[in-house]
C-alpha positions in Angstrom: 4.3 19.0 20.3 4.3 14.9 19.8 7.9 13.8 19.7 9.8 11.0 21.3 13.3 12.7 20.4 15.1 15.1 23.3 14.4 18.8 22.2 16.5 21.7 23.4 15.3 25.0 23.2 17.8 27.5 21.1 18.8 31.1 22.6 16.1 32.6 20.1 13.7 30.6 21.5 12.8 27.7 18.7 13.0 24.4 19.1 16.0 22.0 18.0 15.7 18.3 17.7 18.5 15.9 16.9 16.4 13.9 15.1 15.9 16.7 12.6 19.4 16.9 12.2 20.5 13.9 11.4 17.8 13.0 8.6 17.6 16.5 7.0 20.4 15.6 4.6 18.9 12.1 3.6 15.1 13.3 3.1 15.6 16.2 1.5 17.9 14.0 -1.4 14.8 12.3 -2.2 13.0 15.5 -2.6 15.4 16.9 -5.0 14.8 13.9 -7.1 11.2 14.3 -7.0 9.3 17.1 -5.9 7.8 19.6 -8.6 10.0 22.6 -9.5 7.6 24.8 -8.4 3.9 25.4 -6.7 2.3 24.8 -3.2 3.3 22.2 -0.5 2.1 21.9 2.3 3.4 20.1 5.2 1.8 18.3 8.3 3.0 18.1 11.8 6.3 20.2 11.0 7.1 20.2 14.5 10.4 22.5 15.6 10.3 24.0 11.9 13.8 23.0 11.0 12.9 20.7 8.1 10.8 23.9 6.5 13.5 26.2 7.0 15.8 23.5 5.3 13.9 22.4 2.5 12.0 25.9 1.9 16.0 26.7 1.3 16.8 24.3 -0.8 13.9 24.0 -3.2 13.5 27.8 -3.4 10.6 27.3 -6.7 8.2 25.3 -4.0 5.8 27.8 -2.2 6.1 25.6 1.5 3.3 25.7 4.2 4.1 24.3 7.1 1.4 23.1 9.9 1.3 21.9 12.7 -1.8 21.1 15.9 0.3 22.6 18.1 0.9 25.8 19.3 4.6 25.1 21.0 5.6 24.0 17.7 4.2 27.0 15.6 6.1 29.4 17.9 9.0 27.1 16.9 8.6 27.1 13.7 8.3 31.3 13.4 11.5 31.1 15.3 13.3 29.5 12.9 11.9 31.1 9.9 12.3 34.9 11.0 16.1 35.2 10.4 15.6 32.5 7.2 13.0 35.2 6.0 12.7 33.0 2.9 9.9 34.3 0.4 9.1 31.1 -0.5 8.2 30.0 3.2 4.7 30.7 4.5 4.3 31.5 8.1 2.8 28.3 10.1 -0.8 27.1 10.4 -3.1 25.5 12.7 -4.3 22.0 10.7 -5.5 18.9 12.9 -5.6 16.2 10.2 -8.9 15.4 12.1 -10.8 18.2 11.3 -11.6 19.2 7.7 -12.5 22.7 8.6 -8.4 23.4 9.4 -7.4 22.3 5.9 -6.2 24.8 3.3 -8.4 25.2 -0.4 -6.2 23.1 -3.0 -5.3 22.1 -5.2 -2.0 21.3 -3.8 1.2 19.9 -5.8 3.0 17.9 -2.6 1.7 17.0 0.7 4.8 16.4 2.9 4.4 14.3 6.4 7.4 13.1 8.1 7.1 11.2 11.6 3.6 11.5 12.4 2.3 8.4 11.3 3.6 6.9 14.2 3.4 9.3 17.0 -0.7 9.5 16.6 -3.5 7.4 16.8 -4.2 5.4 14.0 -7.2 7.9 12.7 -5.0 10.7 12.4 -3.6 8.5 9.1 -6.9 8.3 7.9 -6.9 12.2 8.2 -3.8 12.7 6.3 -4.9 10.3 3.5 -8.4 12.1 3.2 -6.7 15.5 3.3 -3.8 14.6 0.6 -6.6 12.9 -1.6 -8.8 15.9 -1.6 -6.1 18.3 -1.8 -3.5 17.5 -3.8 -4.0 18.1 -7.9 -3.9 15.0 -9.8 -0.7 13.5 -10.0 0.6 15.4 -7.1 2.9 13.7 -4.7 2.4 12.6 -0.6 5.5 12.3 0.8 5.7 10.1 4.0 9.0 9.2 6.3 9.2 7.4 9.2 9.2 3.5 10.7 7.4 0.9 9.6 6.4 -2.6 9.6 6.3 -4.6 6.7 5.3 -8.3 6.6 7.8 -9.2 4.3 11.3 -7.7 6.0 11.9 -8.7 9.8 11.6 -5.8 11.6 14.8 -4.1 13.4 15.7 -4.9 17.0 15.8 -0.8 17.5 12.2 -0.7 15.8 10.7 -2.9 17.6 11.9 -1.2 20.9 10.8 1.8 19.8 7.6 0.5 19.0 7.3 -0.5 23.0 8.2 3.0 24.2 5.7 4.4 22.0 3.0 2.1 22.8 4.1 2.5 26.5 3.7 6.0 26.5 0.2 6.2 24.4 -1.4 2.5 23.5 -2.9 4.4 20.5 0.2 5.3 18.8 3.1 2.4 17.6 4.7 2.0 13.8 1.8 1.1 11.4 1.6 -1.9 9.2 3.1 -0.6 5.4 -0.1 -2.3 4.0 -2.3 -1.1 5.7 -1.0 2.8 5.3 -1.1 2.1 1.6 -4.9 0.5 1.6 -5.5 4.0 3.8 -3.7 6.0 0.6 -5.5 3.7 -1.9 -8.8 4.7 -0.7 -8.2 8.2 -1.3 -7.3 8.0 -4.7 -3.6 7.9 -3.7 -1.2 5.1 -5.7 2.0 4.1 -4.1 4.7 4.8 -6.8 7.6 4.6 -4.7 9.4 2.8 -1.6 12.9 4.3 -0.7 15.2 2.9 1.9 16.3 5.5 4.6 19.3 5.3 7.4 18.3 4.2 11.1 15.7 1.7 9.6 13.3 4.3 8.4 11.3 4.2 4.5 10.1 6.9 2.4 6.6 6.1 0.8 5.8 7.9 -2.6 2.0 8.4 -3.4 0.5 10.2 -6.6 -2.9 11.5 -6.6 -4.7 9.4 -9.7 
């Protein structure tokens, strides 16, 4: 599982990040505001399975998928859902944006993808985008969170450092360019609609399918 946060392993055996914890509360506001009431979501490198748990919870109308490449983070991710046992919460799958044979059929009403952008090589946005344009309905929502760069905001001394220790541990991965994540989206068929400020110097990017 790609992470650069400190993961502890719970008595039940999932996975629990502080990371997870400490943005839950912020993300999930946004997806109150703007999710659909109610059909399929799927979401991309869910890693420990917290955020599902969470948000499967608190938008019980959404039917929520999460995946995720690795098989550390699936086992997670059962962990935390068996004593949710939320109906509404689908039991992890195996997607690699990479490879098109992993995806689910659509059509999909929100594709939800929170800090992978950054921990993966730039190709693996490429996948997302191609994914989210060929799965989600028309006028259904991508949901990224994370880091960025943008050209016209300076960029935060704790970003930037960040961006080192990623780029020391793997040269491919290190906080995109905005512009160039919303080109990717563009050439999907995918519109920016929204750009949402987050704590700790992180953004929320809107997309809808056109």
């Amino acid at each position: 599982m790609q992470t650069m946060d400190p993961i502890a392993a719970t008595p039940l055996g999932a996975l629990a990040s502080p990371a997870v914890a400490r943005n839950t509360g912020p993300i999930l506001e946004v997806l109150r505001a703007h999710m659909p009431a109610r059909g399929p979501v799927l979401e991309i490198a869910a890693g420990s399975g917290e955020h599902a748990v969470a948000f499967a919870t608190a938008l019980p109308g959404l039917d929520w998928t999460p995946s995720d490449p690795s098989a550390e983070a699936r086992a997670s991710i059962a962990a935390w859902a068996a004593p949710a046992a939320l109906p509404n919460l689908r039991p992890p799958v195996a997607l690699d944006v990479l490879d098109p044979a992993t995806w689910p059929e659509g059509p999909l009403q929100a594709v939800v993808c929170i800090n992978m952008i950054h921990i993966s090589p730039w190709t693996a946005t490429g996948g997302l985008m191609a994914l989210a344009g060929s799965r989600l309905a028309v006028g259904g929502l991508l949901v990224l969170y994370g880091p960025y760069r943008e050209v016209d905001a300076p960029l935060a001394p704790s970003n930037a450092a960040f961006d080192e220790s990623l780029k020391a541990r793997d040269p491919a991965w290190g906080l995109r360019d905005r512009d160039a994540v919303i080109a990717e989206a563009r050439s999907r068929g995918l519109a920016l609609t929204r750009r949402i400020e987050m704590p700790a110097n992180n953004l929320m990017f809107l997309f809808r399918r056109t």
